[in-house]
C-alpha positions as CSV (number, residue, x, y, z in Angstrom):
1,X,0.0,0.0,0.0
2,X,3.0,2.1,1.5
3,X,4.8,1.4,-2.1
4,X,1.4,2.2,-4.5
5,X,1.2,6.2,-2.5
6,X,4.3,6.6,-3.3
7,X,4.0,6.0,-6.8
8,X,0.9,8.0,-7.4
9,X,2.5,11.0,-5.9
10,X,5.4,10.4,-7.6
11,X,3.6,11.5,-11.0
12,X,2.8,14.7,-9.4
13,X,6.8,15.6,-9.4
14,X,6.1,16.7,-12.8
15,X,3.5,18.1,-12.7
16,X,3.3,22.2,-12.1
17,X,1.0,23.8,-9.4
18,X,0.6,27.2,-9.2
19,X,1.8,28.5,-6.1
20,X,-1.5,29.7,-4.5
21,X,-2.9,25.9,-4.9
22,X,0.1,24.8,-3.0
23,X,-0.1,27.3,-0.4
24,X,-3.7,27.3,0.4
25,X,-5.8,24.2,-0.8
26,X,-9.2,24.8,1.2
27,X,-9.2,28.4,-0.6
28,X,-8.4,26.7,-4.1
29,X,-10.6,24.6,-4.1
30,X,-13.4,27.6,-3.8
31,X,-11.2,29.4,-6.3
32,X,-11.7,30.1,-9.8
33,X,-12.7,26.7,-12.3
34,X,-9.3,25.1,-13.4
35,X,-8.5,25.3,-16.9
36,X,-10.3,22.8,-19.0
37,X,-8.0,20.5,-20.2
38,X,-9.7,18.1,-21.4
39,X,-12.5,19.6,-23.7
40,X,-12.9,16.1,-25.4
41,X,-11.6,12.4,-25.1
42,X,-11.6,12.1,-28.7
43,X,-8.1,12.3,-30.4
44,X,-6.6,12.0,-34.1
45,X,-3.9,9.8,-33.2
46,X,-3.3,6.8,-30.9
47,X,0.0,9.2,-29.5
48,X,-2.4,11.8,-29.1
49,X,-4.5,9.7,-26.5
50,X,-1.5,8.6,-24.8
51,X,-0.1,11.9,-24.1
52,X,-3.9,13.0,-23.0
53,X,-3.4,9.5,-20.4
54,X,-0.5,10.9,-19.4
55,X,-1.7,14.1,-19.0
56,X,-4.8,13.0,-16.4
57,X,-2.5,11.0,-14.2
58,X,-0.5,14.1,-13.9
59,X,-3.2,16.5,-13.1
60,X,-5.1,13.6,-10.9
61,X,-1.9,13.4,-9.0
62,X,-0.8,17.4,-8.9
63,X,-4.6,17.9,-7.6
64,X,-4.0,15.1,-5.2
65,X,-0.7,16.5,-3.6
66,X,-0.1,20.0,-4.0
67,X,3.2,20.2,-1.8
68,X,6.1,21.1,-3.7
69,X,8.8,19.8,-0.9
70,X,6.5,16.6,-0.7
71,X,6.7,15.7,-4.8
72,X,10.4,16.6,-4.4
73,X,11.0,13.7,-1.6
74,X,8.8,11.8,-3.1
75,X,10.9,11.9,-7.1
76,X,14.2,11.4,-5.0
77,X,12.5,7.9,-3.7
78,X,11.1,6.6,-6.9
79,X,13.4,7.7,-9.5
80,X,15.9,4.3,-8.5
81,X,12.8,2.1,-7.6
82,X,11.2,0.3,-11.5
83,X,8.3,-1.0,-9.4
84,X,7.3,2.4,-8.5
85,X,7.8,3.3,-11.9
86,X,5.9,0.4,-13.4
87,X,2.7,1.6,-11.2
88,X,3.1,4.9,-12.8
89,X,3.0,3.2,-15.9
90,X,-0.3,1.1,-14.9
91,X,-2.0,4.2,-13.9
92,X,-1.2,5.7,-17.6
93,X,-2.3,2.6,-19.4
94,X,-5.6,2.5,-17.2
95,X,-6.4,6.0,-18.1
96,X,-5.1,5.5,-22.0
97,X,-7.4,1.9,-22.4
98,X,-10.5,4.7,-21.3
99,X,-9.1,7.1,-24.5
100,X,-8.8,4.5,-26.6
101,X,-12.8,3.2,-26.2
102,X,-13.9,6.6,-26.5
103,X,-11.9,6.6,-29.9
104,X,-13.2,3.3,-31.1
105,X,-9.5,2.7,-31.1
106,X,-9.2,4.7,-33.2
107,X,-11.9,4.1,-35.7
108,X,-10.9,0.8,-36.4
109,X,-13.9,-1.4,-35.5
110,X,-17.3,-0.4,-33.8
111,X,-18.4,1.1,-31.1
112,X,-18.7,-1.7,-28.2
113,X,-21.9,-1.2,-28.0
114,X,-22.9,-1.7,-31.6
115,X,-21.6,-5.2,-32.0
């Protein structure tokens, strides 16, 4: 369990947070709507949907833990550990496998529901 934290918050070491979301999240989260960025699930490429996974994890996780200092121990721990860096992996492909239904794979059979 210990081991699966610390890989989610991993991600967030990437991932930037503006500095009154890290100082004060009770007041952010009655601040202004976040940026949308995800306006749509469907992409034009099958890189495209991976970089939109990739993407969620990172803001999932940056919502999730909005310390700066906390990411930074966090990196220092996983960067040398592959299992931690394998979950990061699984939470990309669980958030890519959504993108790709909501592209038909990419347009290359039907829908799931019309079979």
């Amino acid at each position: 369990m210990k081991a699966n934290l610390a890989a989610i918050l991993a991600l967030a070491c990437a991932t930037a947070v503006p500095g009154a979301l890290a100082a004060e999240p009770a007041a952010a989260m009655q601040s202004a709507p976040a940026e949308d960025y995800v306006p749509s699930l469907i992409t034009d490429t099958p890189l495209q949907g991976r970089q939109l996974a990739i993407t969620l994890v990172r803001k999932t996780i940056g919502e999730i833990q909005r310390d700066g200092a906390a990411k930074q121990r966090v990196r220092e721990k996983y960067e040398e550990d592959p299992e931690m860096l394998m979950q990061a992996a699984a939470m990309v492909t669980a958030e890519f496998r959504i993108i790709a239904e909501a592209n038909d794979y990419w347009r290359g059979r039907a829908p799931s529901g019309s079979d």
